[in-house]
N, C-alpha and C positions, 0 to 999 in steps of 0.2 A: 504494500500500500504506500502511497506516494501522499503528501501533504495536501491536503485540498482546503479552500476555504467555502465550498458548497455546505451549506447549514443542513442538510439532508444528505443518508447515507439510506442507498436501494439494496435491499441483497435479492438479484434478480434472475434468471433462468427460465425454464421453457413456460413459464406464465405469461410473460408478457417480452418483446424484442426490449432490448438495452433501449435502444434510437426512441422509440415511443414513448418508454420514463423519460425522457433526457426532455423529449418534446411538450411533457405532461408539465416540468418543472423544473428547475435548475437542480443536480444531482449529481452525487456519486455513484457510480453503480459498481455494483461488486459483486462476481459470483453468487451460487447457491452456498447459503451459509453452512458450514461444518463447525464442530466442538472449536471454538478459540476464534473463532472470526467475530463476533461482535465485541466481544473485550479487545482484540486487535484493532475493529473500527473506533473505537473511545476515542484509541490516540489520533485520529481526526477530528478530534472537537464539533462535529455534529448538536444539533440543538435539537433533530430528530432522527429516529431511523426507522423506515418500511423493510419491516422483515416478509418477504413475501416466497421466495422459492429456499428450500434446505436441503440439503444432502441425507441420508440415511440407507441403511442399510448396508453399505457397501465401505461407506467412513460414519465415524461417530458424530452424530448430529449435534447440534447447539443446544447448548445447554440451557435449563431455565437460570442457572445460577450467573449466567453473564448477564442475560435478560435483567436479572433484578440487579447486578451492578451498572446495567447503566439507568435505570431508573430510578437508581441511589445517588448517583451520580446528574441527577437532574437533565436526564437525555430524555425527550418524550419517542416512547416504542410501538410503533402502531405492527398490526398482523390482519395478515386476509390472505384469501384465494388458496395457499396449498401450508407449508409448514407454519407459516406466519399465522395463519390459521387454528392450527392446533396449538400453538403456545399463547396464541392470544386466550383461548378460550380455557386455558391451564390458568393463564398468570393473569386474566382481569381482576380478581379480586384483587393483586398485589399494585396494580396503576397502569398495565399493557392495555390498548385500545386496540379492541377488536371491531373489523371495520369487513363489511360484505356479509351474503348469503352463508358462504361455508359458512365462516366464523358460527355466524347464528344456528347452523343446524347441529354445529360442536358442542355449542354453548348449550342449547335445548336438548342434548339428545337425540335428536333427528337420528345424526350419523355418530358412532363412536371407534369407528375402527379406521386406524392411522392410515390403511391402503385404503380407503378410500379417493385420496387426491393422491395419490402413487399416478407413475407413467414411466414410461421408459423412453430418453430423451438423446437428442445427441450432442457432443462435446461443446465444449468452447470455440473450438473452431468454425463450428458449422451453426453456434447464436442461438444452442441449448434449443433447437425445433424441437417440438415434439412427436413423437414417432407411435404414441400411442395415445389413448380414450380415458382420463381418469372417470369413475365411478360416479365422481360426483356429477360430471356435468352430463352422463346418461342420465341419472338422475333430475337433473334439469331440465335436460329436453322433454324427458318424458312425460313433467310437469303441464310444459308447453304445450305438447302433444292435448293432452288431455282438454287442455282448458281452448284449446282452438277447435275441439272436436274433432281431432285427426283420429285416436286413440279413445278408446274407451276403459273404463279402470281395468281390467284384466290386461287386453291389451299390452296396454302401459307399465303394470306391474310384470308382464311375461321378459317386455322391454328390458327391465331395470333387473331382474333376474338373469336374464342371458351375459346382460353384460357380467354380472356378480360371481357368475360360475369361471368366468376365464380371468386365468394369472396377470397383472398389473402388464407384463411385459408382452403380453399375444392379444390386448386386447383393444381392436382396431373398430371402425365404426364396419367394415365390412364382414369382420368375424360376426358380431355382435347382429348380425341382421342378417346372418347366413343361420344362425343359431333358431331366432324368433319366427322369420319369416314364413316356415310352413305352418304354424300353427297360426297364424292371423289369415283373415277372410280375404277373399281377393279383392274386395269394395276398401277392405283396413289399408290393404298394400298399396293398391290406388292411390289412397291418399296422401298414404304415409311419401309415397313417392314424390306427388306434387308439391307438399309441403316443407320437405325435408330440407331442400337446396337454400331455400331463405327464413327458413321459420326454426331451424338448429341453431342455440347460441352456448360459445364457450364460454359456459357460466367462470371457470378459471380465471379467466383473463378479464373479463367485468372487473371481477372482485380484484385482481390486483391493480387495475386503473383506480378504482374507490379507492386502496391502500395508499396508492403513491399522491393520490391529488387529497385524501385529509392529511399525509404527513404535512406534506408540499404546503397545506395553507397555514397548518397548525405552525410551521417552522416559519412562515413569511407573517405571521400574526404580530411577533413582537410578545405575543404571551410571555410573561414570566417561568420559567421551568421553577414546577414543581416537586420537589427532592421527595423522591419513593421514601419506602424505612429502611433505616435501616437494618442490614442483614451481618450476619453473623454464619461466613462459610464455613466450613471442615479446614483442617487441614490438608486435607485432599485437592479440595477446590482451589484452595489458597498456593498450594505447590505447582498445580494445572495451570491456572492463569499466569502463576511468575515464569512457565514455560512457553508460554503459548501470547502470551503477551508482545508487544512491538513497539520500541521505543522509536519517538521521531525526531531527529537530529539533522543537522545542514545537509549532510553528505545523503539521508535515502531515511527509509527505512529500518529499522536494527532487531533482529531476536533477541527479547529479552534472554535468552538461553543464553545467548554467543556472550553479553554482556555479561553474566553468572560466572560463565565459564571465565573470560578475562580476570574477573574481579577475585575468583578463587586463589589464583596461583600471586595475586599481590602482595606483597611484604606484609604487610600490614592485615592481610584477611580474617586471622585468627582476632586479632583487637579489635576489628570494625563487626566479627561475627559474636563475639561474646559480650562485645558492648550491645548490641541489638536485645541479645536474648537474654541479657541483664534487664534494660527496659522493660522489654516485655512481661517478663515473670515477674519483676516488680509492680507493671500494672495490672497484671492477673492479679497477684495478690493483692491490692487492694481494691480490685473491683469486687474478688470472694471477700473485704473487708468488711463490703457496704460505704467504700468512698469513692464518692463521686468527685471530677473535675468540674467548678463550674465554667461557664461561658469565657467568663471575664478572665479567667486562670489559663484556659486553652486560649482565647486574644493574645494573651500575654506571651507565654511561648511561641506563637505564629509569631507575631510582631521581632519579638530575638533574633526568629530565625533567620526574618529575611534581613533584619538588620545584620545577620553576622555574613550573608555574601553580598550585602550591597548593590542587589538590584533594583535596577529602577521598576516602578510599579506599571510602564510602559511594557515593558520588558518580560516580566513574572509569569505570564502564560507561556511564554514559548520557554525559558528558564525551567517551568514545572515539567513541561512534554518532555525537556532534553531530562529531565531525572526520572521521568517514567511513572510522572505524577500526576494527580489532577486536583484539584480544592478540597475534595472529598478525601481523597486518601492523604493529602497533606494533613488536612483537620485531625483523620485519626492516629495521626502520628504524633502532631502536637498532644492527642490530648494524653496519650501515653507517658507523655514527656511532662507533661503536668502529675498526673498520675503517681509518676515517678517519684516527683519531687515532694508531691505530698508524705509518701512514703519516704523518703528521706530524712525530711524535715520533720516527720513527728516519729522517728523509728526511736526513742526510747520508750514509745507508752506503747509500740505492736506488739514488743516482747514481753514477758515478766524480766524484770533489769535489765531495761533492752539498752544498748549501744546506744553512747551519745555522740556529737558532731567531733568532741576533740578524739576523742577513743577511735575514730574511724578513721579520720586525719593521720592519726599517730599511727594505727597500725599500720596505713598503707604506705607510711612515709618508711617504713623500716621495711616492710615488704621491696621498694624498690633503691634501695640504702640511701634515701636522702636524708633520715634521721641522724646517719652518723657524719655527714656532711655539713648539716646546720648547726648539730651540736660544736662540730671543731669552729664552723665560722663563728659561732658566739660565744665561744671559746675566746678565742683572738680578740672579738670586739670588748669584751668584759676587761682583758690585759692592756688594750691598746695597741694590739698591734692590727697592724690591715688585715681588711677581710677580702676574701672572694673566693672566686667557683675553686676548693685543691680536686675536686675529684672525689670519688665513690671508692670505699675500699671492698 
């Protein structure tokens, strides 16, 4: 992924041609989404995304758990027409907008089975056509059928049966009516024939126009983005996305991986990884304390922070991107760092005779022999004679 400033990111495929989003509204488009493509889209700064085609079966599909980080992340998520579909109709209760027909028959129960919008499609090269019938938009026509008087309910249900019986991937409009066609009348076939050519719609590709033109107006609105809840991943989730994630820097695009891996073999790894998980387990423990950071205490650490590199407030967004950051996950790092400190600062009433500030001072000053460096320097000062740095014995 390349830096864009389009406030709208499409993950699109054989629903609807790239060219037609593009035409529908200014966009990014991007493949059919796989596990790690919407946490990778974040680091474009989108203000919304139409999740509309997804990968599955074949590679592991997108997760809900990205879905809810950018909706935590104050990204509005819209879903329709095929995968965008089914996790809208998972994740509306958590702030996902589910937008089209599918959406709604997921949502009702209509349809609950994932192959329903299945198809078998072809590459990126050849603009993800579709090569086969998904279920749902038999379902659709058959709808149509019915209510123009093409079809009558048997008919129509034999219709939406035939297609049910055949595999996602053989399942053509010509199978599908080589299957049905001898059991319908020869007045049905008649009609069905004359109707067929202008009166068939790809309910699919409807639904993913609706998808991309609410993203499209919701992102051109100005609306304020509204910050989902936050969430609380696994470990799991949490080691996935730092794989699978992409930092955006001058030069391109970056795997967070590749960036792991550099930062591993650094001098210094072991002190910037055991200072981390120091943080850290200092503010687990006092979150199992029942102490909270407030507001004004997380400000306060933000404010340090950026004072200690000196960016300009011009500057701070694209500064965040290159650390593989975003508001959201800065905040939860401050408030750790608050967290922290809290713990620090009152660690003689955690313990029964807990450690106080000199005792912690002192012992780490002999841990790393500056104890016996200070003592000779104020050795000499107390005699008179000069002091300064002799050295660590």
């Amino acid at each position: 992924m390349t830096r864009r400033t389009d406030a709208l990111v499409v993950f699109l495929g054989p629903s609807l041609p790239a060219d037609e989003a593009r035409r529908l509204a200014p966009c990014t488009v991007l493949p059919p989404a796989r596990q790690g493509d919407v946490w990778r889209a974040l680091s474009l700064r989108p203000r919304a995304i139409a999740l509309v085609d997804g990968v599955f079966e074949a590679q592991p599909s997108v997760w809900h758990h990205e879905i809810l980080a950018a909706l935590e992340a104050g990204v509005a998520v819209f879903g329709g027409a095929s995968m965008g579909a089914l996790r809208a109709a998972e994740l509306a209760p958590h702030g996902m907008v589910g937008v089209g027909r599918i959406f709604a028959w997921y949502r009702d129960g209509v349809v609950v089975d994932d192959s329903e919008v299945a198809l078998l499609h072809a590459d990126a090269e050849h603009g993800w056509r579709p090569l086969t019938v998904p279920l749902v938009n038999v379902r659709h026509v058959a709808e149509r059928a019915r209510a123009a008087r093409v079809l009558g309910r048997d008919a129509a249900s034999a219709l939406v049966q035939a297609a049910d019986d055949l595999f996602y991937q053989e399942r053509t409009w010509p199978r599908v009516l080589e299957r049905v066609r001898p059991g319908w009348t020869e007045s049905t076939r008649a009609a069905w024939e004359a109707w067929f050519p202008a009166g068939a719609e790809d309910l699919k590709r409807l639904d993913a126009i609706a998808c991309v033109q609410a993203a499209a107006e919701w992102a051109a609105s100005g609306t304020p983005a509204s910050m989902g809840a936050r969430q609380s991943p696994s470990s799991l989730v949490r080691r996935r996305r730092l794989m699978d994630d992409v930092t955006q820097v001058r030069g391109g695009a970056v795997p967070s991986g590749r960036v792991l891996e550099a930062l591993r073999e650094a001098p210094d790894a072991v002190e910037m990884a055991e200072a981390g998980l120091r943080r850290a387990l200092l503010a687990g423990q006092a979150r199992t304390l029942g102490l909270t950071a407030t507001s004004d205490e997380v400000d306060a650490e933000e404010a340090a922070w950026w004072d200690a590199r000196g960016v300009a407030p011009g500057r701070r967004e694209a500064y965040l991107t290159a650390c593989g950051l975003d508001t959201v996950g800065l905040r939860r790092l401050c408030e750790e760092l608050a967290l922290e400190r809290l713990v620090l600062e009152h660690a003689p009433r955690l313990l029964p005779d807990g450690p106080s500030w000199d005792e912690a001072l002192a012992s780490e000053s002999r841990l790393r022999g500056r104890w016996a460096r200070t003592a000779r320097e104020v050795a000499r000062e107390d005699s008179g004679e000069p002091t300064g740095d002799v050295g660590s014995e």
